[in-house]
PAZAVEX-389704 format. One line per field, with one value per residue (C-alpha): x, y, z. Coordinates in nm, 3 decimals. Example, Ala and Ser with C-alpha at 12.3 -4.5 7.8 and 13.67 -1.06 7.14 Angstrom:
% PAZAVEX-389704
east: 1.230,1.367
north: -0.450,-0.106
up: 0.780,0.714
% end
This chain:
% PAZAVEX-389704
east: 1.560,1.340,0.928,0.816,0.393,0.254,-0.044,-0.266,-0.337,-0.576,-0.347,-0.024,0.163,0.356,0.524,0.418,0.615,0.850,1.048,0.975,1.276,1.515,1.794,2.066,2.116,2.323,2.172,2.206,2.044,2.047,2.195,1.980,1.737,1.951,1.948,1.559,1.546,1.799,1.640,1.255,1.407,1.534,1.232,1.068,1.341,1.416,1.713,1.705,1.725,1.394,1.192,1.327,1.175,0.866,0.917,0.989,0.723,0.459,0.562,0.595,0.200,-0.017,0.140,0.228,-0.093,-0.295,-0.105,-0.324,-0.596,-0.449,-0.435,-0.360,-0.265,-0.503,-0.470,-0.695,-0.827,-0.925,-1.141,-1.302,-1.390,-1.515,-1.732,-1.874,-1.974,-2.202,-2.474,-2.582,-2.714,-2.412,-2.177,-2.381,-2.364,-1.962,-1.957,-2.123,-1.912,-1.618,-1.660,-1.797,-1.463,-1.162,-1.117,-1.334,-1.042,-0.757,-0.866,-0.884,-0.539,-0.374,-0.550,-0.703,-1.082,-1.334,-1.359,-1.468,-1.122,-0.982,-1.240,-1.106,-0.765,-0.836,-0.950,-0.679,-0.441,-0.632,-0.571,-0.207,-0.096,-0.347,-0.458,-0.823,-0.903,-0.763,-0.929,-0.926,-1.090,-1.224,-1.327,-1.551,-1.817,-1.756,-1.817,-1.608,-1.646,-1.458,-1.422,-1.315,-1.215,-1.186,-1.138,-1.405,-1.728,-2.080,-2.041,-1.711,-1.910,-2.153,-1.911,-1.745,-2.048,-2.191,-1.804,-1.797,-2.145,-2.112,-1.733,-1.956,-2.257,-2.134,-2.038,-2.399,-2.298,-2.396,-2.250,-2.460,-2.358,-2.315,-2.211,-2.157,-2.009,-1.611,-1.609,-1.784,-1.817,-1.973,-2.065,-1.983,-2.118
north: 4.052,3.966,4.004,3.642,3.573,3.333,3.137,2.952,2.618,2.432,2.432,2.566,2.834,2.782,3.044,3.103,3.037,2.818,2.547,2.224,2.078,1.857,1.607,1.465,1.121,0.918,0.634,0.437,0.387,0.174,0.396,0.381,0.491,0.816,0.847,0.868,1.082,1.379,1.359,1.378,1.667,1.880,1.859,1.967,2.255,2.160,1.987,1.604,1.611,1.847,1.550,1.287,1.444,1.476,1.104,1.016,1.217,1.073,0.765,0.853,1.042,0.851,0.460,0.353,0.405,0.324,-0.041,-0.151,-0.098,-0.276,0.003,0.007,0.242,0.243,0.473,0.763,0.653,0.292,0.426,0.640,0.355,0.211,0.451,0.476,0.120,0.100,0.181,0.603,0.334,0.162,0.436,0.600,0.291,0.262,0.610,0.569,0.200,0.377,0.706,0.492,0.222,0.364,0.726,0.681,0.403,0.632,0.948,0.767,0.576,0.922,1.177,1.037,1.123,1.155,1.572,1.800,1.937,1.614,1.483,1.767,1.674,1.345,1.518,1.721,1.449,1.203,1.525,1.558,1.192,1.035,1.252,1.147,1.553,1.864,2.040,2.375,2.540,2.864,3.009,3.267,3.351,3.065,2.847,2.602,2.592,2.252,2.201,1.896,1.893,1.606,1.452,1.165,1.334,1.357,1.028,1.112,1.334,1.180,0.876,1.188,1.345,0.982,0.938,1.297,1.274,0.924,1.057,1.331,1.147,0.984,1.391,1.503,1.748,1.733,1.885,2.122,1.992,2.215,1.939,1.976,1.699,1.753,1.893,1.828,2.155,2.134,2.380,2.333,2.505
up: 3.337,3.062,3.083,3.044,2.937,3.176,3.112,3.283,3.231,3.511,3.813,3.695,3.524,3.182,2.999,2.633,2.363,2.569,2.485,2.589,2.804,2.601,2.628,2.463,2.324,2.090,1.872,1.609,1.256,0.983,0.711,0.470,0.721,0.792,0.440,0.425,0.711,0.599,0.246,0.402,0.636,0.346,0.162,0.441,0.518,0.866,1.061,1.085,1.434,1.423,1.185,1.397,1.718,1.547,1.413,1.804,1.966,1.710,1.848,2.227,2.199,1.976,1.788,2.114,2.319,2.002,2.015,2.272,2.021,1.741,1.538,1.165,0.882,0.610,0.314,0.319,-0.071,0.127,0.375,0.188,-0.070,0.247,0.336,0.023,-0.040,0.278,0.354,0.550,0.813,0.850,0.864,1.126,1.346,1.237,1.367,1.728,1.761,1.668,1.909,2.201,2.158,2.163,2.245,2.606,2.682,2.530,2.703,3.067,3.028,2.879,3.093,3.348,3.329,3.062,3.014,2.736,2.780,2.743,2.449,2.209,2.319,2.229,1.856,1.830,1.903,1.622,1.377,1.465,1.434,1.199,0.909,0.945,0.969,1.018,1.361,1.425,1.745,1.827,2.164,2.177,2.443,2.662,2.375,2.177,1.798,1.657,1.258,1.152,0.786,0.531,0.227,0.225,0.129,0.300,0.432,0.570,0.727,0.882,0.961,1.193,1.298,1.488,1.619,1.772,1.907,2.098,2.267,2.443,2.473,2.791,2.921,2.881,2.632,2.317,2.080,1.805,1.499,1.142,0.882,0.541,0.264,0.355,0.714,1.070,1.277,1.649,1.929,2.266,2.547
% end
């Protein structure tokens, strides 16, 4: 018998490092879609079927919920053109419109309740499937230290420092902001 890690994660038990459960199924594509995909997967060193999952689970977690909200795919050069012909005043009001819109909707239909937990969920998932930022997340002391990285400058920024501030508004806990021109780190108590 092997010694298996547990971990605790709100009311249940998963083991670290596992798998998640899988299952078999046949499809198919348009070849020169294939063709793509086994090309993008060698470049990338990994099996077609592993860059297809990804491809699928992109899908499954973020475009499809983010249909409801009409989303689009904007190069990241276009927003930050964007960004940079308006005005700090506009940005910052882009920023609360944007943080107050969509993710309070997304988080309740995904996870059921509006929770720090479930807020920097929400920001991991917009890192993961969007390329708006990179997030990374420390723990320390019972406090959470978020960085979101970018590419679009100080008001990139502070675009990302209004959209932050108005998902947790509604939590009553604000986060403690450290920005600087290409990244957006918060504290958390």
């Amino acid at each position: 018998m092997r010694a298996v890690k547990l971990k605790r994660c709100k009311s249940r038990q998963i083991e670290v490092g596992m798998k998640p459960k899988t299952a078999t199924a046949s499809f198919r594509l348009d070849e020169s879609a294939l063709n793509v995909l086994r090309e993008d997967a060698r470049k990338q060193n990994v099996s077609a079927n592993m860059l297809l999952n990804q491809l699928v689970l992109a899908y499954a977690n973020y475009d499809r919920p983010m249909k409801r909200f009409h989303m689009i795919k904007l190069p990241a050069s276009s927003f930050k053109h964007i960004l940079e012909a308006a005005t700090n005043e506009a940005v910052v009001e882009a920023g609360n419109s944007a943080g107050k819109d969509v993710p309070n909707t997304y988080i309740r239909a995904k996870w059921g309740e509006l929770t720090v937990e479930n807020a920097l969920n929400y920001l991991k998932s917009t890192a993961d499937y969007t390329g708006l930022f990179e997030y990374s997340e420390v723990i320390r002391g019972g406090k959470v230290n978020a960085t979101l990285t970018h590419d679009f400058g100080a008001k990139g920024s502070l675009f990302l420092q209004r959209y932050v501030q108005a998902i947790f508004d509604p939590l009553g806990k604000p986060p403690k902001f450290l920005p600087d021109e290409n990244a957006v780190a918060f504290e958390l108590q």
